[in-house]
C-alpha positions as MATLAB code, in Angstrom:
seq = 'XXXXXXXXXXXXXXXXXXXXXXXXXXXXXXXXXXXXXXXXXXXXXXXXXXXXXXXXXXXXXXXXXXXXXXXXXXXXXXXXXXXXXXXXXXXXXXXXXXXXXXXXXXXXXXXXXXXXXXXXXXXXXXXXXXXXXXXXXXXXXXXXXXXXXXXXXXXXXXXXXXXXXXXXXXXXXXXXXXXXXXXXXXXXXXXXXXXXXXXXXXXXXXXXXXXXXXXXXXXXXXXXXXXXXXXXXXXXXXXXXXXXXXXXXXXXXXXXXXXXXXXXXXXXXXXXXXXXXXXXXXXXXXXXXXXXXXXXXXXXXXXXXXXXXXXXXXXXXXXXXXXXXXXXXXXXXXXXXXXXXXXXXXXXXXXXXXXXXXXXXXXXXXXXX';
ca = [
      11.221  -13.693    2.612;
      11.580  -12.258    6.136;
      10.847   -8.706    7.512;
      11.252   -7.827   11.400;
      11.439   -5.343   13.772;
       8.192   -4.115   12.410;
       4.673   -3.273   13.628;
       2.637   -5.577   12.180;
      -1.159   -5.776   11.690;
      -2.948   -8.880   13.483;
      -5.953   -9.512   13.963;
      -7.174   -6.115   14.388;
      -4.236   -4.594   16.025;
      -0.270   -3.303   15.705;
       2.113   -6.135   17.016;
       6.090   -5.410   17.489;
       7.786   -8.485   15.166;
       8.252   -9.431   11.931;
       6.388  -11.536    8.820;
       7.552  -14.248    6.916;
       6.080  -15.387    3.508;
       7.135  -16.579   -0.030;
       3.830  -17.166   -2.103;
       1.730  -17.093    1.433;
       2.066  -15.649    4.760;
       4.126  -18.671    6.431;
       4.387  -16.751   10.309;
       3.903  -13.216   11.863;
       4.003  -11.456   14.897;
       6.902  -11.309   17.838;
       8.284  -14.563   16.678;
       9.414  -13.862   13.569;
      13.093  -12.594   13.362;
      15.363  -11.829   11.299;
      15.729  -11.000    7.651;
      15.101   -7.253    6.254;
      15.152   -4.863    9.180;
      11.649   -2.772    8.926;
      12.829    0.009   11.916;
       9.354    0.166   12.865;
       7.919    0.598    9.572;
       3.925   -0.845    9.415;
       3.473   -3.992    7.428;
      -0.508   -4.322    6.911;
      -2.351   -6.506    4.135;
      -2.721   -5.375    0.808;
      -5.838   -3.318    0.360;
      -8.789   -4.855   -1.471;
     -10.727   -1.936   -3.543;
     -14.592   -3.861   -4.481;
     -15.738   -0.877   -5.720;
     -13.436    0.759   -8.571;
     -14.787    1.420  -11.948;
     -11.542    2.597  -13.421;
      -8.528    4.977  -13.225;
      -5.549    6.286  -15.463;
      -8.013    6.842  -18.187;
      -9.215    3.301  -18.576;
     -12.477    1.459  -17.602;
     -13.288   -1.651  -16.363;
     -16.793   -1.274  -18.524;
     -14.419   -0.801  -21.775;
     -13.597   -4.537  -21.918;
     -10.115   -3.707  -22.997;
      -7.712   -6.714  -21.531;
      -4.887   -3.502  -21.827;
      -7.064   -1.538  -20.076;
      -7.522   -3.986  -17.288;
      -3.312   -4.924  -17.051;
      -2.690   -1.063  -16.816;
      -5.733   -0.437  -14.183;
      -4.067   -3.174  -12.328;
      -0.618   -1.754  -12.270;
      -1.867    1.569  -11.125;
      -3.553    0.031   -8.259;
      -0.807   -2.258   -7.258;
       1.874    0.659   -7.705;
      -0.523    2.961   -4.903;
      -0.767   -0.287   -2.137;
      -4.225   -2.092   -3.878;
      -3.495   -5.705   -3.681;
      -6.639   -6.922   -5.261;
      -9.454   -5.279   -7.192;
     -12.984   -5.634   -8.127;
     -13.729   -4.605  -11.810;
     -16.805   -2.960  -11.366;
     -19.008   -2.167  -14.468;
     -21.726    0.429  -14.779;
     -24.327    0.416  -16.390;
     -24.514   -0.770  -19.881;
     -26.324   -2.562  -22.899;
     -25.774   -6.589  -22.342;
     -23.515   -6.696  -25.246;
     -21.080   -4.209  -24.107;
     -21.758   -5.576  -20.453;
     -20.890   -9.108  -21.689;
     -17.536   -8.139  -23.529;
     -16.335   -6.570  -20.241;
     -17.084   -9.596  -18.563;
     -14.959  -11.905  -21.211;
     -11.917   -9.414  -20.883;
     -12.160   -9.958  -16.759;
     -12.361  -14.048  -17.622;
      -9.608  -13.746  -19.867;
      -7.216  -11.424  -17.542;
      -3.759  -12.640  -16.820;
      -2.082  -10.367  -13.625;
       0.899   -8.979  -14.813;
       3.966   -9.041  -12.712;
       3.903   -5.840  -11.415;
      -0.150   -5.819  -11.449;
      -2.415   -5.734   -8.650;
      -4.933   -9.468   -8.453;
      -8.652   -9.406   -9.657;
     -10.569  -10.556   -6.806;
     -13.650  -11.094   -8.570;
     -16.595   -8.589  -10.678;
     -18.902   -6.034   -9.274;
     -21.797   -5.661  -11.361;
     -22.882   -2.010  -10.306;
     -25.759   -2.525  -12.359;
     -28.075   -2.687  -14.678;
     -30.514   -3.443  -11.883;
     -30.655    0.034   -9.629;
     -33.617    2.305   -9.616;
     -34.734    5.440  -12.242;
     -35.241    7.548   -9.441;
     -31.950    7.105   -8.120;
     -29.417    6.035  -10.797;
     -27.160    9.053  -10.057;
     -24.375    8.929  -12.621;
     -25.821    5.610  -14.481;
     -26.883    5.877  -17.545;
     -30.897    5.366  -16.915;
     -31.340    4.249  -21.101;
     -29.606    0.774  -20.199;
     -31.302    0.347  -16.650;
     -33.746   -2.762  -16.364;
     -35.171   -5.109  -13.307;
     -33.473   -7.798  -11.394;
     -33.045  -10.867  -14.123;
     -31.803  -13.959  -12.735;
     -30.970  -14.928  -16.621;
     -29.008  -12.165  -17.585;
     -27.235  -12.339  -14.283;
     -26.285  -15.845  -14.758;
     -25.143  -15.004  -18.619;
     -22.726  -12.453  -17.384;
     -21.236  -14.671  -14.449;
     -20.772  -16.974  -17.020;
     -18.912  -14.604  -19.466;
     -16.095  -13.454  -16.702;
     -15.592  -17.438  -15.849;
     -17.616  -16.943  -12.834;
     -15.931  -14.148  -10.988;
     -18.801  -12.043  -10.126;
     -18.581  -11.659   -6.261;
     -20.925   -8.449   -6.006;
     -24.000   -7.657   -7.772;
     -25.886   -4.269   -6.352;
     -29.354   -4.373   -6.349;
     -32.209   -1.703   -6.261;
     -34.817   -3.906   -4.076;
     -37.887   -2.127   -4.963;
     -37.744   -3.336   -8.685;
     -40.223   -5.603   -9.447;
     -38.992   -9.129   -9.098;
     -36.020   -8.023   -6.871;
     -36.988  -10.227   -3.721;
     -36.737  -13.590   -5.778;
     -33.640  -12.084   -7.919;
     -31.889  -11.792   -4.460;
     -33.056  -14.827   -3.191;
     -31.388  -16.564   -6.126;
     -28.276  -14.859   -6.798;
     -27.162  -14.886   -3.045;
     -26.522  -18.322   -3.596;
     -23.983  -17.746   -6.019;
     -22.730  -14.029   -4.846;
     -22.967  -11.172   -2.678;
     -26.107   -9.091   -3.057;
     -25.734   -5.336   -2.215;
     -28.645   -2.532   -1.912;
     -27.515    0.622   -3.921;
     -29.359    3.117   -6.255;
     -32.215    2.516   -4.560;
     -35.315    4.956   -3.555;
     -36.397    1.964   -1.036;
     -37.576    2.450    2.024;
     -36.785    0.836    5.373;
     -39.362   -2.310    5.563;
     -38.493   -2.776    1.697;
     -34.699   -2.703    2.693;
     -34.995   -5.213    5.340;
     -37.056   -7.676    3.585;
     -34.230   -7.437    0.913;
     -31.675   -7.878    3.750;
     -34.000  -11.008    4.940;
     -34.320  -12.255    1.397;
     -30.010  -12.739    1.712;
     -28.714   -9.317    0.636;
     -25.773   -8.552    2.733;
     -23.911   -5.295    1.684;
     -25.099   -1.611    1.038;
     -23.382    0.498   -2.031;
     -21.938    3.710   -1.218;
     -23.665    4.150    1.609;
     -25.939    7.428    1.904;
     -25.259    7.966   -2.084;
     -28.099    7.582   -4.351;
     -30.181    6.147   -1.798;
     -32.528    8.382    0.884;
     -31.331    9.692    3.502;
     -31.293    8.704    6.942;
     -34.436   10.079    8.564;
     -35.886   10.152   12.131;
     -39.288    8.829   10.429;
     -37.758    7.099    7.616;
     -35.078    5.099    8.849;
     -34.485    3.881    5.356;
     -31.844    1.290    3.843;
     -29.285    2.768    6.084;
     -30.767    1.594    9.439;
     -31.967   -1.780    7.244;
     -28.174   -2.274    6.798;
     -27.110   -1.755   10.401;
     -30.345   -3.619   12.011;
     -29.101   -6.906    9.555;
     -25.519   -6.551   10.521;
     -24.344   -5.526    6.609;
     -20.915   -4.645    5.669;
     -21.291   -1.111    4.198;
     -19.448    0.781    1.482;
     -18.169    4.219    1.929;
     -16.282    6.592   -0.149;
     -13.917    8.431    2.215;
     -12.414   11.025   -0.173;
     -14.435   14.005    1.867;
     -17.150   14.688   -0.752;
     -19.337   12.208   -0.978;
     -19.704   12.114    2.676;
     -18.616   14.286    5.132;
     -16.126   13.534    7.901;
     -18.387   13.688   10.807;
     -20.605   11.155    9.169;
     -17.567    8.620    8.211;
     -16.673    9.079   11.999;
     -20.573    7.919   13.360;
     -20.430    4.857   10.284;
     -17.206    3.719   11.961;
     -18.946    3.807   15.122;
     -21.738    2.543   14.537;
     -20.943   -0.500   11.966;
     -17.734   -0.780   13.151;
     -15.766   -3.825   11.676;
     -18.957   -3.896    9.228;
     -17.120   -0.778    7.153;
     -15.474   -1.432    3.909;
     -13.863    1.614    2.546;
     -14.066    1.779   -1.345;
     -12.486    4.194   -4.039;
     -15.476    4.186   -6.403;
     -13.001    5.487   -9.015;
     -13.257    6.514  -12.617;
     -11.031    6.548  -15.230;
     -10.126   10.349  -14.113;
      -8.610    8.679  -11.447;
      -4.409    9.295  -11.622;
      -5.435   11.636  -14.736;
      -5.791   15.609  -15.060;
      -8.847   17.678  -14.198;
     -10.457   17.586  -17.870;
     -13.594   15.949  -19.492;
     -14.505   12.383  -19.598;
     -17.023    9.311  -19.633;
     -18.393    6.745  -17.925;
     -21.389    4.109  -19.048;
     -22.003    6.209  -22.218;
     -22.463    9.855  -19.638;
     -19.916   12.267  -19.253;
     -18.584   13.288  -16.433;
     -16.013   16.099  -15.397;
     -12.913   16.266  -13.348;
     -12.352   19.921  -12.027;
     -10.005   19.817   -8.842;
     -10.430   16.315   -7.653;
     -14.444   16.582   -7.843;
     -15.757   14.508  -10.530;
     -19.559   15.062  -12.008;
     -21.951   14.741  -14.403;
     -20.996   17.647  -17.128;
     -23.724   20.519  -16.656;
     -24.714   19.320  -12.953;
     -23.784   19.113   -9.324;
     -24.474   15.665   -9.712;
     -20.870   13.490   -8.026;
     -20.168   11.306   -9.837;
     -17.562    8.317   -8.237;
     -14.126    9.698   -7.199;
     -10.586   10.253   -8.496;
      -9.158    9.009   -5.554;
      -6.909    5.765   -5.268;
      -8.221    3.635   -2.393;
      -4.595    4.307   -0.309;
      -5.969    7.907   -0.830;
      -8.874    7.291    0.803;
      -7.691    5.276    4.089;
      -5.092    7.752    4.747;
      -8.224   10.326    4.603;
      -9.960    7.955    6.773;
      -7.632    8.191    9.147;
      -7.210   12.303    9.177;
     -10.910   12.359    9.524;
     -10.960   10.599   13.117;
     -11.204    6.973   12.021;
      -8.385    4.914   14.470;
      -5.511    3.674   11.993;
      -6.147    0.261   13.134;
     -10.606    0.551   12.139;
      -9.715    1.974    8.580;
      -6.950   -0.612    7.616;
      -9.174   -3.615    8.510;
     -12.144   -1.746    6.643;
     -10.022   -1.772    3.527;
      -8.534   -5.042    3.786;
     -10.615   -7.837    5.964;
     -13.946   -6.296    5.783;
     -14.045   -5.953    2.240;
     -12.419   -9.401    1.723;
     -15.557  -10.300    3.981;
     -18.177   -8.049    1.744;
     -17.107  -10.396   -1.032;
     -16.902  -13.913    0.862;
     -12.724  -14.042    0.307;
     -11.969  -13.618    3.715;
     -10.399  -17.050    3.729;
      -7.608  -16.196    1.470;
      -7.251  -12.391    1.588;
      -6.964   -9.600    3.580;
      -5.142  -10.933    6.122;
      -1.698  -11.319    7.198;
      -2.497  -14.749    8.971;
      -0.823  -17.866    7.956;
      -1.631  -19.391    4.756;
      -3.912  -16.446    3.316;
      -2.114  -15.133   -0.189;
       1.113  -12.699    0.369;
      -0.339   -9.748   -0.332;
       1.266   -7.088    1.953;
       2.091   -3.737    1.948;
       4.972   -1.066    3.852;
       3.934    2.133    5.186;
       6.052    4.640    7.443;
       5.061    6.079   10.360;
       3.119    8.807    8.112;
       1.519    6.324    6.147;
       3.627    6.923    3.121;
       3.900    3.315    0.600;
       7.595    1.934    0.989;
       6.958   -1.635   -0.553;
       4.423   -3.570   -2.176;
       4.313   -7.127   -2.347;
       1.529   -9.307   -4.163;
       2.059  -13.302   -4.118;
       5.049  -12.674   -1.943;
       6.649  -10.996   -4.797;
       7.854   -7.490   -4.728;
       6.205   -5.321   -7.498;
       6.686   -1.536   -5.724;
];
């Protein structure tokens, strides 16, 4: 397959030229010619989403392998390439039977790629557990850990860890040998954050949600995360975080961002009542939260959603593409194989317009949208 006469993304940047591929990326940039004429039309890689709990009224927690082909088509139909089944928190049993469906998940056609598990939990803190359900919480367990990697054929790529929980330290220690270790749901304060960081965590969940605030005094996991050179999760649909702040993030991580959806299975669905981890959780005009509170509760967005917010709130087109495709490819230690459009890495690649509206999607250099 050839495109040309497009602008494509490389290596941080817009290029004039074209891409060639058929199950990988074979050549891009000025060289390339010939083929389908793109008339200026973006090609950028496929966006990665690590942080999705569901959409379209499904949930990655439900262990439904249905659920999980029509998550993926929804994804791969808005511009998500690859996907990160991320379960909540729940009882081991219901925990482990997610985990089987994600080890026994075959991508449909027209379906987006699992790029591995993130297990949002059970390990996160009381104090901070947000919209998980606090009944199934319970510390860092190198055991139970293991059991679950186990049960999704060793996919998990992202566990998030509260690192004040007794026996966190030696949990992280331990499981960043095997996966990336992210601080989230956590009440921990800055010198606990950066041992954690020392101790091999990398990442930081949903940065500035459930987790304290940054503070002149109390510095906290946020300046942890930027003082050990983390890649950091936001959720760029407007709520969770305000503009302003996703505009200092990008500046001060900078190619440490990873934009995430953190969607529910309201996601693509009505405003209405739902669940998530055994809570429910309401949808009333693209706000979701826990029902009787003011408590958010993840997003309805779709991740495309979210970048082309990125961009309206002052992030540079060319910061919030790589923070939904390389950096989060990074976050989960695929950057060899995805999230790029350089030779060899999968065919995963998506069209956009000049206004950033999806023309094409193409996932193992096949076209599926």
């Amino acid at each position: 397959m050839l495109l040309s006469n497009g602008n494509i993304y490389l290596n941080g940047r817009f290029v004039s030229g074209g891409v060639a591929f058929s199950r990988v990326v074979e050549a891009a940039g000025p060289e390339v010619t010939g083929g389908t004429d793109l008339a200026g039309d973006y090609v950028i890689p496929g966006l990665i989403d690590i942080h999705t709990h569901g959409a379209v009224g499904e949930d990655a927690g439900d262990g439904n392998p249905r659920g999980l082909e029509k998550m993926a088509r929804y994804y791969a139909a808005g511009g998500v390439t690859a996907w990160c089944p991320t379960a909540a928190t729940l009882p081991e049993k219901a925990l482990t039977k997610a985990m089987e469906a994600v080890g026994g998940f075959v991508r449909p056609g027209d379906g987006a790629r699992i790029a591995g598990v993130h297990l949002e939990g059970p390990f996160l803190s009381r104090e901070k557990c947000g919209a998980q359900n606090p009944d199934n919480l319970c510390a860092p367990d190198v055991h139970l850990f293991r059991r679950l990697n186990e049960a999704s054929g060793r996919q998990v790529r992202l566990v998030t860890v509260a690192p004040e929980l007794p026996g966190a330290l030696p949990f992280i220690r331990e499981v960043s040998k095997t996966c990336a270790v992210s601080l989230g749901h956590t009440a921990a304060d800055y010198e606990t954050a950066l041992a954690a960081y020392e101790a091999g965590a990398s990442h930081a969940t949903h940065l500035f949600n459930a987790m304290p605030p940054l503070h002149h005094r109390k510095p906290g996991v946020v300046a942890a995360a930027l003082e050990a050179g983390a890649t950091v999760e936001l959720i760029p649909d407007g709520l969770h975080v305000h503009p302003a702040v996703i505009r200092l993030v990008h500046r001060l991580f900078g190619e440490k961002l990873v934009l995430v959806s953190d969607s529910l299975r309201c996601a693509g669905m009505p405003d209405g009542a739902y669940e998530l981890g055994g809570l429910a959780v309401t949808l009333v005009g693209g706000r979701v939260t826990l029902r009787g509170s003011d408590t958010l509760a993840g997003s309805s967005i779709h991740l495309m959603d979210g970048l082309r917010r990125a961009v309206s709130f002052g992030v540079p087109l060319e910061a919030a593409v790589y923070a939904a495709t390389a950096a989060p490819a990074r976050a989960i230690r695929r950057d060899g194989e995805l999230g790029s459009l350089a030779p060899g890495f999968a065919a995963d690649l998506i069209v956009l317009d000049r206004e950033l509206n999806l023309k094409a999607v193409y996932i193992d250099g096949e076209r599926v949208r």
